[in-house]
N, C-alpha and C positions, 0 to 999 in steps of 0.2 A: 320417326326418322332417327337413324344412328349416326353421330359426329364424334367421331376418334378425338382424341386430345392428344397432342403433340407439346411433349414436352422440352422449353426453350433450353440452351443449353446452359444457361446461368438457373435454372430449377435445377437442374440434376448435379452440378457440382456447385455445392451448398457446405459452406467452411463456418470454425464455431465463430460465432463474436468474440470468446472470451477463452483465455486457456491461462492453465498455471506455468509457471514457467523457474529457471530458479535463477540466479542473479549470478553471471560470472567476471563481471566487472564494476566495478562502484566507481569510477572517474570516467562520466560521460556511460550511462547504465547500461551496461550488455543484459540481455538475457539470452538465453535459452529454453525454447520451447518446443515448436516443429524444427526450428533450426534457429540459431543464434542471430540476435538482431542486437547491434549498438546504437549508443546515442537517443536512446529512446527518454520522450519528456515522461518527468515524474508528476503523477496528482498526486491532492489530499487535500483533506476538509480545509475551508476556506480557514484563514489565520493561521496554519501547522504548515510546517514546512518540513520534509523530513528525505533523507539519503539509503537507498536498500541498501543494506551490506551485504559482502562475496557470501552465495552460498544459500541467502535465503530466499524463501519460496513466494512469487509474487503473483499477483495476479494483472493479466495482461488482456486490455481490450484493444479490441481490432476495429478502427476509426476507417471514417471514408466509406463512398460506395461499396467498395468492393475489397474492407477489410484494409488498406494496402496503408494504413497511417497507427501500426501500433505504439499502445501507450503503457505505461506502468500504472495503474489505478490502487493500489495497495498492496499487504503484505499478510499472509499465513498467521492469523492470532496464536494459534498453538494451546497452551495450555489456558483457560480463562476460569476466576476463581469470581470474577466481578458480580455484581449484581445489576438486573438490568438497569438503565440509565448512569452506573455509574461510569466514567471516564478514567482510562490512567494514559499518561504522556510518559513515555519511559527510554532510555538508550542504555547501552552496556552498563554504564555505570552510575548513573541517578534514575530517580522516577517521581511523580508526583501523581496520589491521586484522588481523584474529587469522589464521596462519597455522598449516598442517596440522603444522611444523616446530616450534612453538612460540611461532614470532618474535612479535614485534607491533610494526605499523610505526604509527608516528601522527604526520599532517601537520596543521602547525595551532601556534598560540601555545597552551603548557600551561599551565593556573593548577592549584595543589595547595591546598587550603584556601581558595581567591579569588587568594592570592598566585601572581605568577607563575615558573615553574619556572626555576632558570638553574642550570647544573650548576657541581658544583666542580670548580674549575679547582687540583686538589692535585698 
C-alpha cells in the first residue's frame, strides 16, 4: 500500500538557528544579518562579561520555537596563535593570558585595588 507524505508547512520553510552577523550598534547591540535587529541580549562564559564593538562580526542564535528570540552568543576569534586549552581575555588596549605552562602574560597598565601597580625596585 502507497501513502504519500505531506509535507507540513513549518517542514518546508526551515530557517538557520544560527547566522553571523556584524555588529552596527554597541549601546543596546544592533546587529545585522538577514536584516538588522536592536537591543539584542549579549552571552558569554559564565564570570566574563563582555560589549561587541561597531563593526565586528558575531555570531547570532535564534532562540524560541520558531527562531523569533535572537541572541548575540559570541564573537569572530580572527587570527588565533593560542595553544589549545590556553585562554586570553583581551580589549583594544590590555589583555591577559593564561598559558598551558602556567605563565600569565598581561599587557596593559595594572591597578591593584584602583591604585596602580609599580613593582619594587629592592
Amino acid at each position: 500500500m502507497w501513502l504519500s507524505r505531506r509535507e507540513r508547512p513549518e517542514e518546508v520553510k526551515r530557517e538557520a538557528l544560527a547566522e553571523d552577523g556584524q555588529v552596527t550598534i554597541e549601546d543596546g547591540v544592533g546587529v545585522y544579518a538577514e536584516g538588522e535587529r536592536r537591543n539584542l541580549p549579549v552571552y558569554g562564559p559564565g564570570g566574563c562579561r563582555w560589549r561587541p564593538s561597531a563593526n565586528q562580526q558575531v555570531l547570532v542564535l535564534k532562540l524560541g520555537r520558531q527562531g523569533e528570540q535572537p541572541c548575540v552568543a559570541g564573537a569572530q576569534v580572527g587570527e588565533n596563535d593560542l595553544e589549545p586549552g590556553e585562554i586570553e581575555l583581551f580589549s583594544n588596549g590590555a589583555s591577559i593570558v593564561l598559558h598551558n605552562s602556567g605563565r600569565v602574560d598581561i599587557q596593559g597598565r595594572l591597578y591593584i585595588n584602583g591604585e596602580p601597580y609599580s613593582p619594587c625596585r629592592c
